[in-house]
C-alpha positions in Angstrom: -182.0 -19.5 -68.4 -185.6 -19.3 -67.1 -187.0 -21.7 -69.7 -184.4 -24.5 -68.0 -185.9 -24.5 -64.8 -186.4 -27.7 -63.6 -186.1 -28.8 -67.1 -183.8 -31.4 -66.2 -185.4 -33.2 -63.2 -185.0 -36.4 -64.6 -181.5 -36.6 -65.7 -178.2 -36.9 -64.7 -175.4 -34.3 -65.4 -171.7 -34.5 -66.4 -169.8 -31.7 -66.2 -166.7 -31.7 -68.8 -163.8 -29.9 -67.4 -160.2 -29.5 -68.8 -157.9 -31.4 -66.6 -155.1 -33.0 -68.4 -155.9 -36.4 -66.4 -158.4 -36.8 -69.4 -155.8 -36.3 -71.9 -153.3 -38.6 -70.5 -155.8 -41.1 -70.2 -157.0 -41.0 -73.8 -160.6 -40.5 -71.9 -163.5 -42.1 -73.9 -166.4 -39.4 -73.9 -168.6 -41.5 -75.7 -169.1 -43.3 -72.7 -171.3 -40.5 -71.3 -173.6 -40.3 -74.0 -173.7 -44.1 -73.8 -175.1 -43.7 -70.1 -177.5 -40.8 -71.6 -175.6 -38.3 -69.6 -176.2 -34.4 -69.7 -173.1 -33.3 -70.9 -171.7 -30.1 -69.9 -168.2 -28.5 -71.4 -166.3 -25.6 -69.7 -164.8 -22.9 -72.2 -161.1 -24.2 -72.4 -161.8 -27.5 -72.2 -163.4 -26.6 -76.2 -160.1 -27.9 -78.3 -159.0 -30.1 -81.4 -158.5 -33.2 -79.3 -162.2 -33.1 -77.4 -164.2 -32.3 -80.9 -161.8 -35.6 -82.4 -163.8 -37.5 -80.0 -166.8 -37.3 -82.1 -169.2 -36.5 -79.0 -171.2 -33.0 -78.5 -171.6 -31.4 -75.3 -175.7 -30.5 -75.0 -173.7 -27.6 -73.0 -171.7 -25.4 -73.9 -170.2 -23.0 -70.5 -169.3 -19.7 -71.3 -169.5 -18.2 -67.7 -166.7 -16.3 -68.1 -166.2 -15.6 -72.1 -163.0 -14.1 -71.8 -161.7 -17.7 -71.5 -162.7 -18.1 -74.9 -160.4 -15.7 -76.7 -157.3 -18.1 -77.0 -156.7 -21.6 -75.6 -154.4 -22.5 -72.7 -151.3 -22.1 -74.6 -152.4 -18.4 -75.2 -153.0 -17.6 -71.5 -150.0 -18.9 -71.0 -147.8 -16.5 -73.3 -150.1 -13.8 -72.0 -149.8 -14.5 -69.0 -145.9 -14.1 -69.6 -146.5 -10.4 -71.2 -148.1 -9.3 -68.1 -145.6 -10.7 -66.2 -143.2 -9.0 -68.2 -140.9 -12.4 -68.8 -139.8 -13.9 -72.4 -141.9 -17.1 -72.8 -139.7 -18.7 -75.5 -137.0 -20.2 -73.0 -139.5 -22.4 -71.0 -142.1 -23.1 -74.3 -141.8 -26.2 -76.7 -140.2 -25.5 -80.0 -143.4 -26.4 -82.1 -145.5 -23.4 -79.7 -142.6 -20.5 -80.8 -144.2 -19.7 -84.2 -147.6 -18.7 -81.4 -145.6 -17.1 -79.1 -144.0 -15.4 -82.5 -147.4 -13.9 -83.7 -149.2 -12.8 -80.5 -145.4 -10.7 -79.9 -146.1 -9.4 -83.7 -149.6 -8.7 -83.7 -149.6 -7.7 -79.9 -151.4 -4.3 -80.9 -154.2 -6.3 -82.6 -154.9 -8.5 -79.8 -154.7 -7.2 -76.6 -155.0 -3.3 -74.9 -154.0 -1.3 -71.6 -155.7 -2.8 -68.6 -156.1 -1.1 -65.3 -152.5 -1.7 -64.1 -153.0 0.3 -60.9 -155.3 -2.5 -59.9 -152.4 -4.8 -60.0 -150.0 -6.6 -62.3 -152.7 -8.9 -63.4 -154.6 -6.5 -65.2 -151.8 -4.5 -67.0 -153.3 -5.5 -70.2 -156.5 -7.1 -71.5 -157.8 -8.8 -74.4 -159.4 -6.6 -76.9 -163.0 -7.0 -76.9 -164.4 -9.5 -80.0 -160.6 -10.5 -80.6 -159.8 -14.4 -80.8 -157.0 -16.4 -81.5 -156.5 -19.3 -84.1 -157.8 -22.7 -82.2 -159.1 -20.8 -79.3 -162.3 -21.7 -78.2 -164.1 -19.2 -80.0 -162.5 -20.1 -83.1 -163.4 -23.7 -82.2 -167.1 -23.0 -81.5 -168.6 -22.7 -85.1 -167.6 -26.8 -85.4 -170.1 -27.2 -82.7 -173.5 -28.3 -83.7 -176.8 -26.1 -83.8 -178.4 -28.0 -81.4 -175.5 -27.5 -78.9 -176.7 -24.7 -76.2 -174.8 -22.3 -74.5 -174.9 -21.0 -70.9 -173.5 -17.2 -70.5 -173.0 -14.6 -68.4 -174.6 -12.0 -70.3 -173.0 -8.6 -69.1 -169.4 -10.2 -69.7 -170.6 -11.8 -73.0 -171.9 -8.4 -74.2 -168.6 -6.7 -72.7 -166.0 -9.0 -74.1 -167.7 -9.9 -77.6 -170.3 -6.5 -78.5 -171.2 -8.1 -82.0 -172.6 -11.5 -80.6 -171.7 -15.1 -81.1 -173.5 -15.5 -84.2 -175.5 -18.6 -82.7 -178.7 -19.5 -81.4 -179.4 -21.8 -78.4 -178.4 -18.6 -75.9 -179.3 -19.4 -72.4 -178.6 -16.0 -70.1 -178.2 -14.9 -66.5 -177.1 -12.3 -64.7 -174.9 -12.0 -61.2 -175.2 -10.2 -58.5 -173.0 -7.5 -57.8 -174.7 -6.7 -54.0 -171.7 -7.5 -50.7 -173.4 -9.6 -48.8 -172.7 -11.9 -46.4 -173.0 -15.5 -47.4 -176.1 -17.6 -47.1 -176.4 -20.9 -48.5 -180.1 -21.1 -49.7 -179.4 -17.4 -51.6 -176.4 -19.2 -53.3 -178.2 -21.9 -54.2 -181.8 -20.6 -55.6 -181.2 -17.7 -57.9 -183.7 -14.9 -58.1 -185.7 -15.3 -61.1 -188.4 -12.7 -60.5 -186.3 -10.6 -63.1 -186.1 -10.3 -66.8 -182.6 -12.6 -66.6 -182.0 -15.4 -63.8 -180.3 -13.3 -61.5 -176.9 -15.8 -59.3 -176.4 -14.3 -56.2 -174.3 -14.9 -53.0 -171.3 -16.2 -55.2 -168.7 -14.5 -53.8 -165.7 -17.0 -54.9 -162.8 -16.8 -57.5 -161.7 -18.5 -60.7 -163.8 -21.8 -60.2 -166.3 -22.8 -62.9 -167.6 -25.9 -61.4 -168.7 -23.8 -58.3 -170.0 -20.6 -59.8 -172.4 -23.6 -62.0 -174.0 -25.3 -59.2 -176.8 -22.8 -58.5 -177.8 -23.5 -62.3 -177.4 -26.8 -62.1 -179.4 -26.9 -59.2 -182.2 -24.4 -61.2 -182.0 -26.6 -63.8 -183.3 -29.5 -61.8 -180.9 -32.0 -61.6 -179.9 -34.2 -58.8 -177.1 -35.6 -59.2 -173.8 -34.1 -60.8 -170.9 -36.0 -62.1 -167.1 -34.0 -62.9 -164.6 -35.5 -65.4 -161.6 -33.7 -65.7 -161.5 -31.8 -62.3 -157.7 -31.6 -61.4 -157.7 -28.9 -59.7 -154.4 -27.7 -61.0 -153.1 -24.7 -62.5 -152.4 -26.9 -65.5 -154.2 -25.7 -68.4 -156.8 -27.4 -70.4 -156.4 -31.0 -72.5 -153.5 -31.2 -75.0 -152.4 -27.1 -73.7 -151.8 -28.1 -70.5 -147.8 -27.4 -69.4 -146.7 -31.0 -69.4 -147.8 -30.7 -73.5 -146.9 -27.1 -73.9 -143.5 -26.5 -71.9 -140.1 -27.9 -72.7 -140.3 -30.1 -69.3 -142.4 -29.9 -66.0 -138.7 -28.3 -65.0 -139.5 -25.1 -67.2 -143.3 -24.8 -66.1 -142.2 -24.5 -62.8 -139.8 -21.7 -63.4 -141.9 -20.3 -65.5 -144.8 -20.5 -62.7 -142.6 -18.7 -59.9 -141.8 -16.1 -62.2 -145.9 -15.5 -63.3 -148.3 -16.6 -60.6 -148.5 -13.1 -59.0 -150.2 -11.9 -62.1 -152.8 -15.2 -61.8 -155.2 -13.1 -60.3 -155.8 -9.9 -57.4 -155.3 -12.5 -54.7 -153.7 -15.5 -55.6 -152.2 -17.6 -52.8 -149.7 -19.9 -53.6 -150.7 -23.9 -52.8 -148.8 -27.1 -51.9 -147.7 -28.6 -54.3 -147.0 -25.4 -56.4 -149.2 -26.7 -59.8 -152.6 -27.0 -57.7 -155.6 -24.7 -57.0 -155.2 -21.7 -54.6 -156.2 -23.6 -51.1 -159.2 -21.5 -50.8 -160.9 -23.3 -53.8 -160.9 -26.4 -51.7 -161.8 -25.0 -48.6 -165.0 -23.3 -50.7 -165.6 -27.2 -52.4 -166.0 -28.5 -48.8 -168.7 -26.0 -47.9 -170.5 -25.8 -51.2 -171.1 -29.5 -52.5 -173.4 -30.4 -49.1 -177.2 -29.6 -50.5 -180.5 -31.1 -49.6 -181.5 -33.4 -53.0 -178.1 -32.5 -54.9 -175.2 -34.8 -54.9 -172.0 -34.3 -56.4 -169.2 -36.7 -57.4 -165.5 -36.7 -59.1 -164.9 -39.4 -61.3 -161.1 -39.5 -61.1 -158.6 -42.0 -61.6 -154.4 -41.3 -60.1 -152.7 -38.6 -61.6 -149.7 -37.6 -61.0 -150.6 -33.6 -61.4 -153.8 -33.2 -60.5 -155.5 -33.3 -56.9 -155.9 -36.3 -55.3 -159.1 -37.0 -52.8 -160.9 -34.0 -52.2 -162.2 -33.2 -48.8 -165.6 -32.5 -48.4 -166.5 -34.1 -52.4 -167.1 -37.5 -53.1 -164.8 -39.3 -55.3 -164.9 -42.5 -57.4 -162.6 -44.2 -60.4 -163.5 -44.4 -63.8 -164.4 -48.0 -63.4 -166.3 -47.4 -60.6 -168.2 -45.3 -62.9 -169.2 -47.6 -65.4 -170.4 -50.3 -63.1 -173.1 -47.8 -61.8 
C-alpha cells in the first residue's frame, strides 16, 4: 500500500458496492469510466452480472477475503447451517441444486469454528476453499492490470497458497484497544514494513474500514454506488432475487440474524444495517480536504437519506 500514497491526488474515486438498487436499476457502470472515475469494487459485489457490464474496476477490495469464498447466495445457506434451519423452504427453486451441494460436500467446504464464542462462529469456511461463481472463482476474468487491496494477515489466513495474481497492494491493522481519535483513524502508520490502519474499531462495514486508504491514497473526493445499507446481499444474490418472496426472506431473517455476527442489533425496518453503522457514518465522513457522497436514486429496500452523508440522484450525478 505504501507505493499508493498520495498516488491519487488528482482523481476522483468511486467506490462500487453491492446494493441491489444497482441491479434493479440495470445501472450503467460505463458511465464512470466515461467521467474517468477511480473505480473501486467490494468483494461480493464481484458476480456474472457486474463483469457483463464490460467495465473493470482499477480496484479490486478484498479487506476481508473470507467474503470471497462464495457469493451472497452462499452466505445465505451458510448462514442457515449455522443457524441450524433448512434453507430450501424460503430459497427459489432454481438456488436448490446450491443449497443441494454445499449440504453434500459440507465436509469439503466448511470446518468446526469456535462455537463457544457464539452461534455465529460454529463453523467456518475451510481455508483456500471457494465455491462455483463466488468471487474467487470470479476473479481470474479480471484483468492483469486490475489491482487488489488486502488485508494481508486474513488473506494469508483464509487463502495460505496465494491468489495467483500480481498487482497485490497490502496493509496491516491494528489489533491495540484504544480509545478512538479521529486523526489516528484517518492517517495510518506507515513507518512499518506494511501500512499499518489503526483506530478502526467498527464492524462489518467496508466503505468505512476503506476511508483511511482512501484518504492515504490521496484522493479528495469519494463517490458510493450501490450503498443500501441493507442486509440484502450483493447484485443479482440479493434475497429479493434469491428467496421465494420478500415474505420468506423475512422469515428466514428472524430465524438467522443472531448468527450475523457477536453483536448484531436488530434495525428498523428489519432488512437494514445494524443502527450503529449509521451512527459510525455520521461521525466518520466529516474530514478536513475529504468529501464523501452517495449517489442514490429511491429504492424501496435500501436506506434512504443518510444522516451525517451527503446524498445525490443518479442524474444529479451526471450533470456534475
Amino acid at each position: 500500500m505504501k507505493r499508493l500514497k498520495n498516488l491519487h491526488r488528482h482523481d476522483r474515486a468511486a467506490i462500487v458496492l453491492g446494493g441491489p438498487s444497482l441491479f434493479e436499476q440495470a445501472f450503467d457502470f460505463q458511465k464512470l469510466r466515461d467521467k474517468q472515475f477511480v473505480i473501486f469494487l467490494e468483494a461480493q459485489a464481484l458476480t456474472r452480472w457486474f463483469l457483463a457490464s464490460g467495465v473493470e474496476p482499477d480496484y479490486y477490495l478484498m479487506q476481508f477475503p473470507d467474503k470471497c469464498q462464495g457469493n451472497s447466495l452462499h452466505t445465505f445457506i451458510f448462514r442457515a447451517f449455522l443457524a441450524g434451519i433448512e434453507s430450501r423452504w424460503f430459497l427459489k427453486r432454481a438456488h436448490l441444486p446450491i443449497l443441494r451441494d454445499m449440504k453434500a460436500n459440507f465436509a469439503r467446504y466448511f470446518e468446526p469454528g469456535q462455537p463457544h464464542r457464539g452461534p455465529h462462529k460454529r463453523y467456518r469456511w475451510k481455508p483456500g476453499v471457494f465455491l462455483k461463481d463466488s468471487p474467487y472463482d470470479l476473479m481470474r476474468r479480471l484483468g492483469a492490470e486490475v489491482k487488489i487491496i488486502a488485508n494481508k494477515e486474513l488473506l494469508d489466513e483464509r487463502f495460505p497458497g496465494g491468489l495467483g495474481r500480481n498487482g497485490l497492494h497490502l496493509f496491516a491493522q491494528s489489533h491495540e484497544q484504544e480509545e478512538f481519535d479521529l486523526e489516528r483513524y484517518y492517517n495510518p502508520d506507515d513507518s512499518r514494513d506494511l501500512l499499518t490502519l489503526r483506530n478502526v474499531p467498527f464492524l462489518n462495514s467496508v466503505a468505512i474500514g476503506l476511508y483511511p486508504l482512501l484518504h492515504y491514497m490521496g484522493f479528495k473526493e469519494v463517490f458510493f454506488f450501490g450503498m443500501d445499507m441493507s442486509m440484502l446481499g450483493s447484485f443479482e444474490y440479493a434475497a429479493p432475487y434469491s428467496f421465494k418472496t420478500m415474505w420468506h426472506f423475512r422469515r428466514y431473517f428472524s430465524k438467522t440474524n443472531r448468527v450475523f455476527n457477536a453483536n448484531y442489533v436488530r434495525n428498523r425496518p428489519y432488512y437494514l444495517r445494524p443502527p450503529y453503522e449509521f451512527e459510525n457514518i455520521k461521525r466518520l465522513p466529516n474530514y478536513p480536504g475529504l468529501r464523501f457522497t452517495r449517489v442514490h436514486d429511491p429504492f424501496k429496500w435500501a436506506a434512504p437519506a443518510m444522516d451525517g452523508l451527503r446524498t445525490i440522484s443518479f442524474r444529479e450525478f451526471l450533470n456534475q
